[in-house]
N, C-alpha and C positions, 0 to 999 in steps of 0.2 A: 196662500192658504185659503180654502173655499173653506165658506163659514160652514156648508153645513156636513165637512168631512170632522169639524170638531169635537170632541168629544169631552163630558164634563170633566174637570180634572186632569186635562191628557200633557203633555209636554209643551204642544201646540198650544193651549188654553193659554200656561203662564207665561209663555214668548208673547204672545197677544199681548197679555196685560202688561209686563214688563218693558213695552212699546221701544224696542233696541232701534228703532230711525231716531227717536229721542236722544239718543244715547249720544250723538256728538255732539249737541247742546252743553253738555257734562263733559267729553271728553277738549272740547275747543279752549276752553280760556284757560284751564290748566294746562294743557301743552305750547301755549303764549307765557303763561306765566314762566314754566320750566326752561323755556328755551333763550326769556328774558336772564332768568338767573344762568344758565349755561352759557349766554356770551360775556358774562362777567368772570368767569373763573379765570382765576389767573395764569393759569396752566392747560386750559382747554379742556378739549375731551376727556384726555386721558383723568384726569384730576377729577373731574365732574362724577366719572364714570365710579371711579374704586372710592367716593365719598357721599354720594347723593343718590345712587341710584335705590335703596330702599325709601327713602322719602318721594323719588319720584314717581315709585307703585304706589305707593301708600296712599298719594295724592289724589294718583286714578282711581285707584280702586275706592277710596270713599267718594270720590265725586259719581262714578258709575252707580255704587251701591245707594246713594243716597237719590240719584234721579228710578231709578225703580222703585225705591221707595215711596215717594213724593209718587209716582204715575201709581203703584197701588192703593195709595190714600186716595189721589183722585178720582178710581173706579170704584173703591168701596163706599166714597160718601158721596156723590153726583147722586150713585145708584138708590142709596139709602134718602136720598132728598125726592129722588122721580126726577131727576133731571134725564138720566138717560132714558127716555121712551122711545117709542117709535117713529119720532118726529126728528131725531137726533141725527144731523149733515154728517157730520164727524165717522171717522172710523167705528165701530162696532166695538163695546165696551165688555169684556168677559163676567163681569156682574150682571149684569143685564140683559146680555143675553142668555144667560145662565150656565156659561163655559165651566164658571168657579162660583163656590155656592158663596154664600157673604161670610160665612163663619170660617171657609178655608180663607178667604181674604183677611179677614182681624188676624189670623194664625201670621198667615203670609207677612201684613206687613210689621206685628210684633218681632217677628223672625230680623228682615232686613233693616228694622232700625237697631235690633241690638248689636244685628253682625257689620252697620255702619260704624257704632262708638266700639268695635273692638277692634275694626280695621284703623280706626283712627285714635285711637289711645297711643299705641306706640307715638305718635306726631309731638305728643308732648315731652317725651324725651332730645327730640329735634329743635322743638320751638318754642319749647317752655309751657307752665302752666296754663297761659292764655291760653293753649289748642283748647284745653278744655273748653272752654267762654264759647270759644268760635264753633265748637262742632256742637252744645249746647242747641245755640241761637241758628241752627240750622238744623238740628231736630224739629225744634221748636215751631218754627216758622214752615216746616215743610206740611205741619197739620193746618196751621194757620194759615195759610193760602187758600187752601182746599174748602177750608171750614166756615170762613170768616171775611178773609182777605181781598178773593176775586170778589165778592162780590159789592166791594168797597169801591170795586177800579181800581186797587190797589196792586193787581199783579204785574205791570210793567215797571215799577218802580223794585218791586222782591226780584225780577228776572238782571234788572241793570244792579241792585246787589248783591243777590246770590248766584248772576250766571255771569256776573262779569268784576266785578271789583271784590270779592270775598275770593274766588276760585281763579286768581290771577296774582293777585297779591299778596297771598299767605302760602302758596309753594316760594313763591320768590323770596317770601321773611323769614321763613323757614330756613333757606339756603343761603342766604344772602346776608340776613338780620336786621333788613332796612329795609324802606320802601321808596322809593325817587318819585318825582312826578311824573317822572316819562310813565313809570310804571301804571301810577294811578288815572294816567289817560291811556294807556293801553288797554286796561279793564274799562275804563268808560266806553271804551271803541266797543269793546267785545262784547258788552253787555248790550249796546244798542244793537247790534248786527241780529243777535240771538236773539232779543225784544222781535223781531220782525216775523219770527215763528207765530209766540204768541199774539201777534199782531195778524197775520193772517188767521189763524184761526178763532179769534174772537169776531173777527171780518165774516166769516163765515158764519159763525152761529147769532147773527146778530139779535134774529126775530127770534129762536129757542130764550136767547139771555133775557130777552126782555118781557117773554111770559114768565121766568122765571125768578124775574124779581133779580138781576144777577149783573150789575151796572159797571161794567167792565168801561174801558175809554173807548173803546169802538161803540158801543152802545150812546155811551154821553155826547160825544163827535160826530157821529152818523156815519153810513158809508161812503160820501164821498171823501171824507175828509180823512176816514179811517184807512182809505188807497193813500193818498198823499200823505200821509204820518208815513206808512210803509215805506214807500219810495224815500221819504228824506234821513230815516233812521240808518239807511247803508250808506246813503251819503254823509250823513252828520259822523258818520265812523270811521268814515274814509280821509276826511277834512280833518278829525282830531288828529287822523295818523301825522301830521306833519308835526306833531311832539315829536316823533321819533328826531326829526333833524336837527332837535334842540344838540341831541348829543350825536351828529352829525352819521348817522344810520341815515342812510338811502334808501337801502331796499325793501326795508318792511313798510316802508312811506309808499315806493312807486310799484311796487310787487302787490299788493293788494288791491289795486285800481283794476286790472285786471277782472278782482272779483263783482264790481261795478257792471260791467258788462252781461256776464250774469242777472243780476240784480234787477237791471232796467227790464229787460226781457221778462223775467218772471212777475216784474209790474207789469208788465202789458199783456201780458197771458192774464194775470189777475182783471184788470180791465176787460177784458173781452171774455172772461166766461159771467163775471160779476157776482154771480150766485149760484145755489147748489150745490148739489156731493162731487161735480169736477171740480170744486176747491181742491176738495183733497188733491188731485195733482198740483196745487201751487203750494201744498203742506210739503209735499216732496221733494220738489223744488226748490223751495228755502230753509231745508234743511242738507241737502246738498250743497245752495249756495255756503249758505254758516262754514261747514265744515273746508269748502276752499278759502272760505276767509281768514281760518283761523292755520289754517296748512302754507296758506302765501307767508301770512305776517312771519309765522315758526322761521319757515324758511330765509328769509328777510333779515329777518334780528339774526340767523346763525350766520351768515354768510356775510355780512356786514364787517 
């Protein structure tokens, strides 16, 4: 889309803002989660299918709804701070550049955090009262990041809870009613793989974060050190994967090395541009990567 065919308000605008490359960030640890709980059922497909399959929309669809959410809080308050100026590496922010005025934004994301707790209200008939706790503390937290959080250096530790051990291990308790440790290392995996987004791109904005007061761990580390975190976070996921062999699963162990290969490559693309808005093609790139990582493991764990 060329920015300037956009128009205030137009369909384009909120596709913009509701950043859908993001989206399999949200869609990855829940379909590891789902696909952990569907090689448990006792009866396989068939059984999974005529008993789980409304929990397993239910899952996506608040994990979807809930990262457009969180991506509208983070255009409407960046915007509302002057972080997005004209200075800004990053993709082009619809507040900012004035696609969506900021009052259809407060509308906007009022709208999607109510229609995330009514997508995920049913879940508590699944999994009990606790869903409530859990989709709470991720309203909660998805203002808190934006607000507060990043700017602590605090968002790679929210990404390895909320994109990787929360959105992996409560489809599986849901479905399941337990949680294994293989489990709770498979969200470890998934949550570093997905840390590696927000890891490039805090890479990228280094010098913006740092006039703006906004002390992310790329900031605190520097950039060379903030490459080498990247490169080790797909490896450090790939290494945990050998929990899978505790309970003697092969192939979501050696099926996601694979996505290593990848990985490397888009390190060394990141090495050789180092800085500038050609980041953004290593934003693209390791959100491509993610999404085979979390597509290998799925495949992995069913076929096991």
């Amino acid at each position: 889309m060329k920015e300037d065919d956009i128009q205030t308000g137009s369909m384009k605008a909120w596709v913009l803002a509701a950043r859908p490359k993001t989206l399999s960030g949200a869609a990855v640890p829940v379909m590891i989660g789902l696909s952990l709980a569907w090689h448990q059922m006792p009866t396989g497909l068939s059984s999974y299918l005529s008993t789980h399959v409304v929990v397993s929309v239910l899952c996506l669809l608040f994990a979807f709804i809930m990262q457009i959410d969180a991506n509208f809080i983070n255009d409407y308050f960046d915007f509302m701070k002057g972080n997005d100026d004209e200075t800004r590496l990053g993709p082009k922010r619809a507040c900012a550049m004035g696609w969506i005025h900021a009052a259809q934004m407060r509308k906007a994301i009022l709208i999607t955090t109510i229609l995330a707790c009514v997508v995920g209200l049913p879940l508590v008939y699944y999994g009990g009262i606790e869903m409530v706790v859990v989709g709470l503390v991720c309203v909660v937290f998805c203002f808190l990041y934006t607000t507060h959080l990043s700017y602590l250096g605090l968002g790679d530790v929210l990404v390895l809870v909320f994109f990787g051990i929360i959105p992996v291990c409560i489809p599986y308790y849901i479905i399941r009613g337990n949680v294994t440790l293989t489990v709770v290392m498979a969200s470890v995996a998934c949550g570093l793989v997905i840390d590696t987004l927000l890891m490039i791109n805090n890479y990228r904005d280094i010098e913006n974060d740092i006039r703006a007061e906004k002390r992310t761990l790329a900031v605190r580390v520097g950039k060379r050190n903030s490459r080498y975190i990247y490169l080790l976070l797909g490896m450090a996921a790939c290494a945990i994967g050998a929990f899978y062999l505790r309970e003697r699963w092969v192939w979501p162990f050696v099926l996601p090395l694979a996505y290593l290969l990848f990985h490397v490559q888009t390190y060394r693309n990141m090495v050789r541009i180092d800085h500038g808005r050609e980041l953004n093609k290593i934003l693209g790139e390791t959100a491509r990567n993610m999404f085979i990582y979390g597509l290998l493991v799925s495949i992995g764990v069913i076929i096991s």
